[in-house]
Each structure stands twice: as C-alpha cells, then as structure tokens.
BALOBA-1460 file (C-alpha; in Angstrom, 3 decimals):
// residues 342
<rec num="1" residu="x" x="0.000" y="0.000" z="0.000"/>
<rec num="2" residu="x" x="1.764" y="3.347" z="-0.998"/>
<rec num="3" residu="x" x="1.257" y="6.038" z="1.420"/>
<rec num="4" residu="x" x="-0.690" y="9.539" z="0.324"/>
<rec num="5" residu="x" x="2.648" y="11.480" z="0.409"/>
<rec num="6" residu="x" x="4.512" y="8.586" z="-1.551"/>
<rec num="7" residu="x" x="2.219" y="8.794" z="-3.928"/>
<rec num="8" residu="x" x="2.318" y="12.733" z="-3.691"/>
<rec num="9" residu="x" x="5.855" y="12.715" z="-4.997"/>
<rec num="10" residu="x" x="5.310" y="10.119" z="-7.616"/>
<rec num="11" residu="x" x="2.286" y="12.197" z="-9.128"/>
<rec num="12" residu="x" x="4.840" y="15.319" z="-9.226"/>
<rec num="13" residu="x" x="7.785" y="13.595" z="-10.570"/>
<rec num="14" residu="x" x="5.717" y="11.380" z="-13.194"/>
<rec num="15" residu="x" x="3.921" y="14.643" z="-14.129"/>
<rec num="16" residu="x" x="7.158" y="17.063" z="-14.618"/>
<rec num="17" residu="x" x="8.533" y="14.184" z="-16.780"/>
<rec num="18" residu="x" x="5.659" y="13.927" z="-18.761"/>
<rec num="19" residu="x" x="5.453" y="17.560" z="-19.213"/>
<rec num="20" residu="x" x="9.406" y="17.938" z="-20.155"/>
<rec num="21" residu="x" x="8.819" y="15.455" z="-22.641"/>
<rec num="22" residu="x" x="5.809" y="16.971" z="-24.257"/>
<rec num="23" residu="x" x="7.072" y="20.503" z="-24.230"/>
<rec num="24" residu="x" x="10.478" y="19.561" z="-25.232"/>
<rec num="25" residu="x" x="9.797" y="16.717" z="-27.885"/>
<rec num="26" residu="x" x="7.243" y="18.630" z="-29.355"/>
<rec num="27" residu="x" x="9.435" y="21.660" z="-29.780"/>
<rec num="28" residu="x" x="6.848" y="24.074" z="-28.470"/>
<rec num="29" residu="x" x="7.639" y="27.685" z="-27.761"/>
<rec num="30" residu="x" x="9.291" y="28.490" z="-24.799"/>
<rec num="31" residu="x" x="9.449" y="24.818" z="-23.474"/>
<rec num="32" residu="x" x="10.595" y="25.808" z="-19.391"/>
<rec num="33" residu="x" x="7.911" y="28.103" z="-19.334"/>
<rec num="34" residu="x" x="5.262" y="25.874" z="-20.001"/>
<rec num="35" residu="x" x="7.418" y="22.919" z="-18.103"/>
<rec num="36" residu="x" x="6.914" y="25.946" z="-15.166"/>
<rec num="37" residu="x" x="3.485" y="26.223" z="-15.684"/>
<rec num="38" residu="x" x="2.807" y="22.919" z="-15.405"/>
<rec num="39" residu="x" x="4.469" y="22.080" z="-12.310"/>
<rec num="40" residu="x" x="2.111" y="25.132" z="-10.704"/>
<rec num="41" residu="x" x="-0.532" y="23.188" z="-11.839"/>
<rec num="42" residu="x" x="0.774" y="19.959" z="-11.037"/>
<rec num="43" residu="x" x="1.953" y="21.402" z="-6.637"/>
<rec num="44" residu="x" x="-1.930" y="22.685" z="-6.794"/>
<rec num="45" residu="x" x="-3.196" y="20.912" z="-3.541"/>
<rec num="46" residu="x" x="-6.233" y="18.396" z="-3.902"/>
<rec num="47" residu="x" x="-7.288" y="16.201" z="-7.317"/>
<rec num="48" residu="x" x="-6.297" y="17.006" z="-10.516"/>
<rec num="49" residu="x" x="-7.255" y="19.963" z="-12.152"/>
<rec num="50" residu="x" x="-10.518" y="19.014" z="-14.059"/>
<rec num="51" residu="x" x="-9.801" y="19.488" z="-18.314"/>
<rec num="52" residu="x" x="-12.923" y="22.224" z="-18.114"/>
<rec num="53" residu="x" x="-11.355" y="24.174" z="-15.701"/>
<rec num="54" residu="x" x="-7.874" y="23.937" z="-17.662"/>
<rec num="55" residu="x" x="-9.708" y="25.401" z="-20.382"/>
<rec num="56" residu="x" x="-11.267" y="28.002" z="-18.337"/>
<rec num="57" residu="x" x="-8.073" y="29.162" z="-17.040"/>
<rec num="58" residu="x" x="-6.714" y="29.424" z="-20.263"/>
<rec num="59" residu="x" x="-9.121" y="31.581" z="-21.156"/>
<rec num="60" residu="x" x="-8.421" y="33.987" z="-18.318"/>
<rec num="61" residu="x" x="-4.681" y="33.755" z="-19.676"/>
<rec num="62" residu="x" x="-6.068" y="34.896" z="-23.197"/>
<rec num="63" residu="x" x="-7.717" y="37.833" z="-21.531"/>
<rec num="64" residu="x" x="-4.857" y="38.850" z="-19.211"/>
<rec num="65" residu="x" x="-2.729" y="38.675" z="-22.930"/>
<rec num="66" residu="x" x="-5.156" y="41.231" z="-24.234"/>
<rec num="67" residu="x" x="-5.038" y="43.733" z="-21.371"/>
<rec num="68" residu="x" x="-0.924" y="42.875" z="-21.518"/>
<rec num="69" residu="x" x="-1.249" y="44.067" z="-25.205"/>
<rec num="70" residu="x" x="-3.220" y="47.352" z="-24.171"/>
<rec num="71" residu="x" x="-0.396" y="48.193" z="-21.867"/>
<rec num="72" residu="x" x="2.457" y="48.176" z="-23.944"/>
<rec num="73" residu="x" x="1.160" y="51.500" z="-26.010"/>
<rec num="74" residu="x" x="1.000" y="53.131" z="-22.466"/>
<rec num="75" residu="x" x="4.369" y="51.680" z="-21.503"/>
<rec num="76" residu="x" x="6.023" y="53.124" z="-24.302"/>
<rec num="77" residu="x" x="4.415" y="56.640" z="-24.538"/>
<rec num="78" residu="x" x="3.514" y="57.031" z="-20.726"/>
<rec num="79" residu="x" x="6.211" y="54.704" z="-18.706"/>
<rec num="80" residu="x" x="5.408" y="56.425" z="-15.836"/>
<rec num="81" residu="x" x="1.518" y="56.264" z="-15.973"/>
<rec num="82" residu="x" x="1.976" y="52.356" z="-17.184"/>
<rec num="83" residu="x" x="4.464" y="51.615" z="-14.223"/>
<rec num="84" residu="x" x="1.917" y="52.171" z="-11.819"/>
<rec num="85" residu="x" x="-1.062" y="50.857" z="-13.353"/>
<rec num="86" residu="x" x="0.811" y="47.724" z="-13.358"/>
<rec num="87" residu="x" x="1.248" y="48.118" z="-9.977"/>
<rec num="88" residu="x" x="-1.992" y="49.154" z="-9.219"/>
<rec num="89" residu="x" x="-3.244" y="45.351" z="-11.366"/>
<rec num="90" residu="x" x="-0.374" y="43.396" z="-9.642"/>
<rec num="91" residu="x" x="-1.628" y="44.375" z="-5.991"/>
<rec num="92" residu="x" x="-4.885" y="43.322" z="-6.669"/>
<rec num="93" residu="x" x="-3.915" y="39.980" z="-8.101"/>
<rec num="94" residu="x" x="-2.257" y="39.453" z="-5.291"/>
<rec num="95" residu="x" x="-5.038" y="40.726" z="-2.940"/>
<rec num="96" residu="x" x="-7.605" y="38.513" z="-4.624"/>
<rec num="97" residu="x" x="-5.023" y="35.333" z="-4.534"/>
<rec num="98" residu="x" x="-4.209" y="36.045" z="-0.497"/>
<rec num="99" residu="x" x="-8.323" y="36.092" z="0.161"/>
<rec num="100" residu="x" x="-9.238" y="33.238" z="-2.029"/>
<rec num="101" residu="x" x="-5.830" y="31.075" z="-1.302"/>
<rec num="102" residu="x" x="-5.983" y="30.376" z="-5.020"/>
<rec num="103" residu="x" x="-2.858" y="28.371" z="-6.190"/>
<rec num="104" residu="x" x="-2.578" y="29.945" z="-9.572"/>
<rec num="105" residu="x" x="-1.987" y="33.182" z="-8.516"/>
<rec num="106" residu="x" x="1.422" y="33.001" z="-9.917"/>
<rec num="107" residu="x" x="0.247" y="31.898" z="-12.457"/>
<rec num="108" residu="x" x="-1.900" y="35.560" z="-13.219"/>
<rec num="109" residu="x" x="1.010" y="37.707" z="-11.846"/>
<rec num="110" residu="x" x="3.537" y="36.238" z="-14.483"/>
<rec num="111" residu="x" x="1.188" y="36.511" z="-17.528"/>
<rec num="112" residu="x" x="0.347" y="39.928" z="-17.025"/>
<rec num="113" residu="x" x="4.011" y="40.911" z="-16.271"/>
<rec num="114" residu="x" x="5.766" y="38.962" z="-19.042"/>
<rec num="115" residu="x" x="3.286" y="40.045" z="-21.872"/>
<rec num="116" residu="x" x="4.003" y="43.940" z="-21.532"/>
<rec num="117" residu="x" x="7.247" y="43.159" z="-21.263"/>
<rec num="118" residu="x" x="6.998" y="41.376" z="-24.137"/>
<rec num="119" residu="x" x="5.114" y="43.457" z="-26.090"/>
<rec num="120" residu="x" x="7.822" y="46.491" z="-25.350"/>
<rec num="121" residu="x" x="10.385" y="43.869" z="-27.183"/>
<rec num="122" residu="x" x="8.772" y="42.459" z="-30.011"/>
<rec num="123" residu="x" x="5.184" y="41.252" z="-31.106"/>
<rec num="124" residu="x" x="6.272" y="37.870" z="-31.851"/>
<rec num="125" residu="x" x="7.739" y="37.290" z="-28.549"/>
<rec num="126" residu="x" x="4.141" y="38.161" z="-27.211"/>
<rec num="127" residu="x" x="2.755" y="35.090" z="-29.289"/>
<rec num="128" residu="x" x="5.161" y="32.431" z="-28.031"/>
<rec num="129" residu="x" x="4.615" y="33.994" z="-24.513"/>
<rec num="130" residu="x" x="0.580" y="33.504" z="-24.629"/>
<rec num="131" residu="x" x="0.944" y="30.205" z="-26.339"/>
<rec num="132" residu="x" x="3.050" y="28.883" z="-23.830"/>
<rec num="133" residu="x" x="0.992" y="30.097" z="-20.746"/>
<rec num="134" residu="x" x="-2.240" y="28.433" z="-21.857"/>
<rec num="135" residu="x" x="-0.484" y="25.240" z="-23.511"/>
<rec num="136" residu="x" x="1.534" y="25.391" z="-19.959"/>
<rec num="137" residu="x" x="-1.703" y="25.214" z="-17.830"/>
<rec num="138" residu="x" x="-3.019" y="22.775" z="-20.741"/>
<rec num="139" residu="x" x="-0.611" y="20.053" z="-19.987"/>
<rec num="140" residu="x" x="-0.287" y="21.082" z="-16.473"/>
<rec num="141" residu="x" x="-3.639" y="19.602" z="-16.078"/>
<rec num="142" residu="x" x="-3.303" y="16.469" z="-18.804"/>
<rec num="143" residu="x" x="0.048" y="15.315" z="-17.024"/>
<rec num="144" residu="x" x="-2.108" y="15.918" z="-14.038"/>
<rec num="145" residu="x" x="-4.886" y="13.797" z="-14.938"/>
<rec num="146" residu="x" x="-2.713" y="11.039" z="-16.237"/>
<rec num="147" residu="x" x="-0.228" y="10.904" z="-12.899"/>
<rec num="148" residu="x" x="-3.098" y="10.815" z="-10.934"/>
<rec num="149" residu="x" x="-4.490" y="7.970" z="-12.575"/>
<rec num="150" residu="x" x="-1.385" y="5.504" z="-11.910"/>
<rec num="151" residu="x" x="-1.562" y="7.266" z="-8.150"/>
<rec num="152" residu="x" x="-5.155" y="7.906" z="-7.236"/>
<rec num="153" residu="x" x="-5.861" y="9.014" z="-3.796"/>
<rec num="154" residu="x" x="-8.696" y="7.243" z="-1.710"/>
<rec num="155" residu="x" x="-12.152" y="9.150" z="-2.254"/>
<rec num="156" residu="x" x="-12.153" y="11.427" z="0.596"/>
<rec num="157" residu="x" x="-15.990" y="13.507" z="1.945"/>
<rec num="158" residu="x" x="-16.700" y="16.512" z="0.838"/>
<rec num="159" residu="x" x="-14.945" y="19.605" z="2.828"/>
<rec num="160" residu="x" x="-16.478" y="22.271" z="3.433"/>
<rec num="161" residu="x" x="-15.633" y="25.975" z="1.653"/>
<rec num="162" residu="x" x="-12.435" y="26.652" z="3.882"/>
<rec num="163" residu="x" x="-12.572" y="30.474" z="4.976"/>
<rec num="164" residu="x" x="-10.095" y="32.980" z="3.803"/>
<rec num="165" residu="x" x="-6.367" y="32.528" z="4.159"/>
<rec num="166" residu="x" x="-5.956" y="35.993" z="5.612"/>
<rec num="167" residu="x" x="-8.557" y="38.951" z="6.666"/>
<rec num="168" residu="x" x="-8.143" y="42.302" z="4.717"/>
<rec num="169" residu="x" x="-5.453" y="44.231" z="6.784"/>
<rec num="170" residu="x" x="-2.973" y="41.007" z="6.191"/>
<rec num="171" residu="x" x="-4.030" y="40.691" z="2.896"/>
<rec num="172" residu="x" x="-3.388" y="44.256" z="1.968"/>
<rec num="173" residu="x" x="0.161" y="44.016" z="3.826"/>
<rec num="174" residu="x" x="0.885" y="40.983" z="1.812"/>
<rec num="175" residu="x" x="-0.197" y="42.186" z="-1.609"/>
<rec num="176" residu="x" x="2.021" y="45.139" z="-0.813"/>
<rec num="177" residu="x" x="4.970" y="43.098" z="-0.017"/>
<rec num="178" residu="x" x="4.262" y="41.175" z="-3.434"/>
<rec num="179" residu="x" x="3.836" y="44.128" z="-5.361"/>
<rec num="180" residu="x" x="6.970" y="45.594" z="-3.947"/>
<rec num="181" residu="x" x="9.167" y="42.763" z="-4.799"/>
<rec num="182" residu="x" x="7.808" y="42.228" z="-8.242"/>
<rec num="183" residu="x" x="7.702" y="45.805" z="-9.345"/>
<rec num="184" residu="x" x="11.164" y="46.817" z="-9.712"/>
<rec num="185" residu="x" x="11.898" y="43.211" z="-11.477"/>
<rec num="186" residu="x" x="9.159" y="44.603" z="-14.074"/>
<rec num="187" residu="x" x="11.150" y="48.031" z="-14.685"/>
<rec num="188" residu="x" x="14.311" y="46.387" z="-14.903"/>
<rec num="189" residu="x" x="13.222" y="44.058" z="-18.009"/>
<rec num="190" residu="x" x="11.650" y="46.774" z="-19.689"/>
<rec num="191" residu="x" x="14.721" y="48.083" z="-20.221"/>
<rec num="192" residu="x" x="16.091" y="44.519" z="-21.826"/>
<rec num="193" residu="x" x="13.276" y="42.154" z="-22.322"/>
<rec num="194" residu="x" x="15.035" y="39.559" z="-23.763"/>
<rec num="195" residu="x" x="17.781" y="39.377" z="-20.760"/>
<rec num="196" residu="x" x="15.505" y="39.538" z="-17.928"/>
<rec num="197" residu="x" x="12.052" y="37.463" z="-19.136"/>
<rec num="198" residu="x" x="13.716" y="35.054" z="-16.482"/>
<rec num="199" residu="x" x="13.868" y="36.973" z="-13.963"/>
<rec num="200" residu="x" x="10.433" y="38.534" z="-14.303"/>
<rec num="201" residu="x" x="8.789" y="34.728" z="-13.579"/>
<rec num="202" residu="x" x="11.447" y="34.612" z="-10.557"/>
<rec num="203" residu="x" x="10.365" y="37.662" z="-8.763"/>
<rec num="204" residu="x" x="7.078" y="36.980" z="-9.179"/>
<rec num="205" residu="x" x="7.539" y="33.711" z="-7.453"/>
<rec num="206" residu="x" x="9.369" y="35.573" z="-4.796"/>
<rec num="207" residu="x" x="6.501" y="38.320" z="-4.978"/>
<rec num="208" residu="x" x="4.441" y="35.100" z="-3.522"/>
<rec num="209" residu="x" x="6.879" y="33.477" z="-1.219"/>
<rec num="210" residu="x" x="7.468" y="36.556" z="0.342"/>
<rec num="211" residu="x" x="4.085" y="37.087" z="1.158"/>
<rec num="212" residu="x" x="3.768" y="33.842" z="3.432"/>
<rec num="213" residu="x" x="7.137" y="34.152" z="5.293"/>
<rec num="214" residu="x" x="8.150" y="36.627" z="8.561"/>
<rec num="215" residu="x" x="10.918" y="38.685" z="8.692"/>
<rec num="216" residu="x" x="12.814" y="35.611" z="10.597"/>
<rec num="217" residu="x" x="12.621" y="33.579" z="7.818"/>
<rec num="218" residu="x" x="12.846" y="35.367" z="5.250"/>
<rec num="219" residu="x" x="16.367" y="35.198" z="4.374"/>
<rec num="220" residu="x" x="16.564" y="31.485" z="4.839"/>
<rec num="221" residu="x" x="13.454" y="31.206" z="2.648"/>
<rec num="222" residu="x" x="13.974" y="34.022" z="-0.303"/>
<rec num="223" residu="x" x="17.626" y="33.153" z="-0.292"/>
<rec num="224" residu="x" x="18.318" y="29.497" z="0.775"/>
<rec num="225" residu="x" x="15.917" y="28.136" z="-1.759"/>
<rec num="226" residu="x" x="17.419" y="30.032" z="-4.448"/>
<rec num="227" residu="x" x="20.969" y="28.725" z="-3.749"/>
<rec num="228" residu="x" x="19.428" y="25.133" z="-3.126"/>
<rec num="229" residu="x" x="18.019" y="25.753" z="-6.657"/>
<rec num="230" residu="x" x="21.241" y="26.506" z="-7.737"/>
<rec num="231" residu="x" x="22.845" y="23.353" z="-6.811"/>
<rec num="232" residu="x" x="20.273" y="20.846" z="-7.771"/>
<rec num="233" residu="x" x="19.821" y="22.830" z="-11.673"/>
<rec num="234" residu="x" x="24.272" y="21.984" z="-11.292"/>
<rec num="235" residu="x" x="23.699" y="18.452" z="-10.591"/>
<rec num="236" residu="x" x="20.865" y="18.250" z="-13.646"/>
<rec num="237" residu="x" x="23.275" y="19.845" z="-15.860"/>
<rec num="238" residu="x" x="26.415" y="18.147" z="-15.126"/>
<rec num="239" residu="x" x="24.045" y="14.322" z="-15.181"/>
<rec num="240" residu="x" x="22.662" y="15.946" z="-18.502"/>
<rec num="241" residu="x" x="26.522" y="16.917" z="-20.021"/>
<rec num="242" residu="x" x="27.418" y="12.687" z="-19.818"/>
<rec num="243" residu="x" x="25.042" y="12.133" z="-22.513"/>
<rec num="244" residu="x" x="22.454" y="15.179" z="-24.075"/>
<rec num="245" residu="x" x="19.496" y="14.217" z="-25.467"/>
<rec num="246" residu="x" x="15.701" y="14.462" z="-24.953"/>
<rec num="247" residu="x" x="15.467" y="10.840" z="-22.710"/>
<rec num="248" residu="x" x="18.541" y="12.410" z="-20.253"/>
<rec num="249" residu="x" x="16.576" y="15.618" z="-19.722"/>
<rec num="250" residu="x" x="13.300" y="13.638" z="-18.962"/>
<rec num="251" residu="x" x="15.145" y="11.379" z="-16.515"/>
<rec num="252" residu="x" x="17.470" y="13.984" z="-14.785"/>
<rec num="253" residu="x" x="14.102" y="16.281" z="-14.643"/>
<rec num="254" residu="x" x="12.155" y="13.486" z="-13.184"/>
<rec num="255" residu="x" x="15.256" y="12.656" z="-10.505"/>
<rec num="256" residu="x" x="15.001" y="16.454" z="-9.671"/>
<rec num="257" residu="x" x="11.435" y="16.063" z="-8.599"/>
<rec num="258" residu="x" x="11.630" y="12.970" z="-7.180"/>
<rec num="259" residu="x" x="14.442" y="14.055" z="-4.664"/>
<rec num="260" residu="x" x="13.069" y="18.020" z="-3.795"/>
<rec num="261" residu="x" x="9.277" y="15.978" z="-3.471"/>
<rec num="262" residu="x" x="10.284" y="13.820" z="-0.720"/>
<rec num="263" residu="x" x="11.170" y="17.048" z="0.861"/>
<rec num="264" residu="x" x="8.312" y="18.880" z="0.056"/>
<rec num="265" residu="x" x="5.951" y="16.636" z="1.100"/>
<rec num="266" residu="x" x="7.434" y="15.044" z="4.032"/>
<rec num="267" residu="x" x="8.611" y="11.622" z="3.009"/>
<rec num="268" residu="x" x="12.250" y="12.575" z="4.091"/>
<rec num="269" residu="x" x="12.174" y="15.101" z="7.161"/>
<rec num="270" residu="x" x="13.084" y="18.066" z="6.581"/>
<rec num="271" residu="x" x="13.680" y="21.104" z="8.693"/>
<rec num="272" residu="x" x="13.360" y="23.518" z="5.862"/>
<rec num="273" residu="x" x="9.142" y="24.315" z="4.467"/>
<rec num="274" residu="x" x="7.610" y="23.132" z="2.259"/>
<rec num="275" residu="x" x="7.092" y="26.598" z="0.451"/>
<rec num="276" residu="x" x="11.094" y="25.991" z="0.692"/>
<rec num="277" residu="x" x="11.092" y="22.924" z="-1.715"/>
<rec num="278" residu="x" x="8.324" y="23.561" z="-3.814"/>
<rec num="279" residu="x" x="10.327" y="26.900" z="-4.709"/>
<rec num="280" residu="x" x="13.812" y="25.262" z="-5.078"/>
<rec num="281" residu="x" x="11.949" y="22.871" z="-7.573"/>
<rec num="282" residu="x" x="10.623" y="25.951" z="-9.719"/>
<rec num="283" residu="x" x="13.757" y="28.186" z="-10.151"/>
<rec num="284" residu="x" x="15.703" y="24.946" z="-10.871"/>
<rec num="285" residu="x" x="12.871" y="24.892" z="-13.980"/>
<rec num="286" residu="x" x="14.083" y="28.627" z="-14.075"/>
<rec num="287" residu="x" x="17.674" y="27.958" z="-13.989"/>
<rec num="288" residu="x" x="17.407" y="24.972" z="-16.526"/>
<rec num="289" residu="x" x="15.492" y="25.938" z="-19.452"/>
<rec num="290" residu="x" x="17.249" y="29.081" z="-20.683"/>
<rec num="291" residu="x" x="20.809" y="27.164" z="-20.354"/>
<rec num="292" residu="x" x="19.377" y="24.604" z="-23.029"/>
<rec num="293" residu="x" x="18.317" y="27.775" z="-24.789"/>
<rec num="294" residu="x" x="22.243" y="28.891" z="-23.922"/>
<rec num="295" residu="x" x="23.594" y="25.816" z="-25.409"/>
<rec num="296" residu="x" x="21.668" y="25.334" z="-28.686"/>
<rec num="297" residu="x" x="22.005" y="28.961" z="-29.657"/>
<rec num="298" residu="x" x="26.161" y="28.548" z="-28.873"/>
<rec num="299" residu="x" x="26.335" y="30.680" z="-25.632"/>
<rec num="300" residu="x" x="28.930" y="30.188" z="-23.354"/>
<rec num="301" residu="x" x="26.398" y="28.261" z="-20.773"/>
<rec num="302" residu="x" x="27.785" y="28.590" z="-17.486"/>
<rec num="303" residu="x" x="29.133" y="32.344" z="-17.992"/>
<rec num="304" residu="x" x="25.579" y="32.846" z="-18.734"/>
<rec num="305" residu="x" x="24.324" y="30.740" z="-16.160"/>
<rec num="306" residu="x" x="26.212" y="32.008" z="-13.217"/>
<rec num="307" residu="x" x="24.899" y="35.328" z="-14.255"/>
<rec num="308" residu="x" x="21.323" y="34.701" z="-13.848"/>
<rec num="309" residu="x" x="22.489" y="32.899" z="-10.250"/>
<rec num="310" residu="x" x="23.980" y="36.156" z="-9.624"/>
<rec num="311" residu="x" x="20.706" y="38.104" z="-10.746"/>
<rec num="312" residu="x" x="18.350" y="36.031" z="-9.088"/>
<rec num="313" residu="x" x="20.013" y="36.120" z="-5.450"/>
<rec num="314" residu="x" x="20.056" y="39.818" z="-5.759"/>
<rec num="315" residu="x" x="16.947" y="39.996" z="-6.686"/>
<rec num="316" residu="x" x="15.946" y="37.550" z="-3.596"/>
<rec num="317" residu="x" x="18.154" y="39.728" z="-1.273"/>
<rec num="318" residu="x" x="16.071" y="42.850" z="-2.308"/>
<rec num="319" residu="x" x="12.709" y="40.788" z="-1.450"/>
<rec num="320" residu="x" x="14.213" y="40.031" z="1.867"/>
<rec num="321" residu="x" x="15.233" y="43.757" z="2.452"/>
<rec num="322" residu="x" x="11.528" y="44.589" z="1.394"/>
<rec num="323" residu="x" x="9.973" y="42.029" z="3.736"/>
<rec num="324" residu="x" x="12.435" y="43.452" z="6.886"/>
<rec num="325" residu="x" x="11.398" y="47.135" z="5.966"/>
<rec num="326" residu="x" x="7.592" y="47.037" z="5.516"/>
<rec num="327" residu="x" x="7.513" y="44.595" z="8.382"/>
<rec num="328" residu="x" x="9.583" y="47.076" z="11.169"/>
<rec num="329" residu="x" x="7.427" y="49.956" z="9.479"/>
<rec num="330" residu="x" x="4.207" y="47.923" z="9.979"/>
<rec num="331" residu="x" x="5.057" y="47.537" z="13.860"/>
<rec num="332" residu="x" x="6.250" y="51.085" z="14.132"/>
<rec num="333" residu="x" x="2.747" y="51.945" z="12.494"/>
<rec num="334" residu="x" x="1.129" y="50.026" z="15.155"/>
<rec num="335" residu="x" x="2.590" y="51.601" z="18.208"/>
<rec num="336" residu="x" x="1.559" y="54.939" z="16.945"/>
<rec num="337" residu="x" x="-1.694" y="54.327" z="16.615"/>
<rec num="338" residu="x" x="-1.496" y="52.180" z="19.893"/>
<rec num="339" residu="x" x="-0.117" y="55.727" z="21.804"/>
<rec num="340" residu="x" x="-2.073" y="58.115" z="19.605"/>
<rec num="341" residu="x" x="-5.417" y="56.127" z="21.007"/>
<rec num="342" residu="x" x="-4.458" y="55.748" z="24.450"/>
C-alpha cells in the first residue's frame, strides 16, 4: 500500500517528466515556461485539475494577454503612468489570490508581467509567450490527470468551503509586499526584455513566497531556496553533459522532482518548508530551461548561467530587504496608533 505522500511525490515527478517530454519533444515555444506552468498546476493541492477548468483558465490567460497588449502603447508613450497601473493590477492579483488562497496566482502575476514586457520587445515574442501560458496550464492539467491515474488518492468527503487565508489588513500588507518585490523586477526588463524574461517569472515567485514568510525567515526562505536551486539545476546539468538528449533531460528532470518531493511533502524530514522545496523545484525549472536555450544557440552556458544565479540572489536579497522594511514599518505603524489612542 503506498502512502498519500509517496504517492504525492510520484504524481509530481511522473507529471514534470511527462510535461518535459511533451514541451520539449514537441518543440513548443518556450518549453521551461510551459514545463513551469505545469508544475504550478501539477503542486496545486487536492485532485487534478478538471480538463474544463484547464480550459477556463486558459481563457483567463487569453484575456490577461489582451489587457498585456493594451499596456504596452502606455508603456512606451507614458512609462510612468503604465508603471503604476501595473502596480496598481499586480496588488490586486495578489489581494484577490491572499483572500481566495488560489494556487494559480502566480500563475496571473507572471502573464500579465511577461506580456508587456513582451510586447515592449517584439510582437512575436508576445505570441510564443501567450501560447506557452495556456499550452503550460493545458498540460499542467493532462500530465495531471494522467499521474493521478497511476496514483489515485482514496475518495475522501466533501470539505467544506475553507474560509479565507488571511482577513483584509494582512491581505493588503501581503499584496504590498508582493507588489513591492515584483515591481522593480518589471522596470528592470523593460529596459532589456530579452535578458531579464527570467527573472520577471522569478520575482514573481518571490513576490508570492514573500508574502507567506516573517521577517525571521525570510532570508533562509527568499535566499536558501534560491541557492538550493542553484545546486540541484548543477547536478541536472552536469548528469545531462554525460550524454544530451531528450530521454537524459526527462530522466534527470524526473530525478530532480523525485528528490526536492520527498522534501516537500514530508517523506524525508526536513527542517526547511515546504514553500522551501516547492520553490527550489521551480527556479531549478528557471535555472534549466534558458541554459538549453544557452547551449543550442552557442552561448557560453555557465558564464551565462552564473549570471542569472547572480541576478536572481540579488533579486531575492532585495525581497528580503523589502519584507524586513515594511515589516519594522508595519510595527512602528502600530505603536503609533497604539499611543495616539491611548
């Protein structure tokens, strides 16, 4: 009898293998991105995410690509003006994600930062973009269906409609932090889209970590699992090097999973979160894809690689600075308006 969290990792691993193969094989745009997008489908907690409601999402993707579109007239002509309407959009993605406790957030946040961005570039970047987000949450929830098939869990009652993850005042304090962090990643790439696509998707991940971690934490979590992600995306590309082709990066990929999984959800103890793992797991997907993209275009790989290592722990330093100030500023807030009343 395989245990639920056995069978947890199995689903993840047999799904991210599935989903390199696909995206790779199949030579579809932008394969990491939709490899990432299906892994945020594939951590999503409870069944498999029903092939209506793939399709519905996807079509909230194709909307988010239009409004993406409208911005990048504003961005060009009015940076200023379009800076902080993003802004504006981004805290209220986040907002909405905190109250619901939807998954996918991340998944909103990145598609309406990367299609601006993309926009700003070039039109047919904004194509491969789109196509990859919805064929991303697509296979996300085929793989999805199909790993959960060879591991089903036992039928389980009806729960009830949990309450929000976090009343308004913590919800507007973490959509702040969010914003915060992802915000500065967005000006930076509009200045060099095609350099810093990357690390728009990695400070929006950080945009949601940060949101769920204390100032204690913070540098172990924003940090740690960035450098963690740095080693195991090594190990994958040194075990790919012996032998490159499509069957090495499916196995290597599924190895990945199968070892950050049994840290994620429990099967080997671990000290560290699970927010930890499940974020080491997606910037090694980070890390990965664009030094495949390095090496078939001729790019000196790990010059380039240890570049974007550099850039993303700076980037996760900054969120951890941003998560220390708004915190102290929060608690200096409150003992104003704790003397000011008394």
């Amino acid at each position: 009898m395989i245990a639920p969290a056995d069978k947890a990792v199995l689903r993840l691993a047999v799904g991210l293998g599935l989903a390199v193969l696909v995206a790779y094989g199949a030579a579809l745009p932008l394969p990491y991105v939709v490899c990432l997008l299906a892994v945020m489908v594939l951590s999503k907690p409870g069944p498999p995410l029903p092939p209506a409601r793939g399709v519905a999402i996807a079509a909230v993707l194709a909307a988010l690509v239009s409004l993406g579109v409208l911005m990048v007239p504003l961005l060009e002509n009015y940076a200023l003006a379009g800076v902080l309407l993003t802004g504006v959009i981004l805290y209220g993605l986040f907002f909405v994600g905190i109250r619901t406790g939807n998954p996918l957030t991340m998944v909103l946040v990145v598609a309406f930062t990367m299609i601006p961005v993309a926009g700003v570039a070039e039109q047919a970047l904004v194509t491969a973009i789109a196509v990859a987000l919805a064929l991303g949450v697509a296979l996300g929830s085929l793989v999805g269906g199909v790993s959960y098939a060879f591991f089903p869990d036992p039928p389980r009652p009806a729960a009830k409609k949990p309450p929000p993850v976090a009343d308004r005042e913590t919800a507007n304090w973490i959509a702040l932090r969010g914003t915060l962090v992802v915000l500065p990643a967005f000006v930076l790439a509009l200045t060099d889209p095609s350099s810093y696509l990357a690390t728009i998707i990695k400070s929006a991940q950080l945009g949601q970590q940060a949101g769920s971690t204390d100032t204690r934490r913070a540098g172990l979590e924003l940090v740690g699992s960035t450098l963690a992600a740095a080693g195991i995306a090594l190990a994958v590309w040194v075990g790919l090097s012996l032998w490159a082709n499509l069957w090495m990066l499916v196995l290597w990929m599924t190895a990945a999973a199968l070892w950050v999984g049994a840290r994620l959800y429990r099967v080997v103890p671990s000290a560290l979160s699970p927010a930890f793992w499940s974020n080491a797991l997606v910037t090694t997907i980070i890390l990965i894809g664009p030094a495949i993209e390095d090496s078939a275009n001729g790019s000196a790989v790990l010059q380039a690689s240890a570049v974007r290592v550099g850039l993303f722990i700076g980037v996760s330093l900054y969120a951890w600075a941003m998560v220390w100030a708004l915190e102290r500023w929060r608690a200096a807030r409150s003992r104003a308006l704790f003397f000011n009343g008394g």
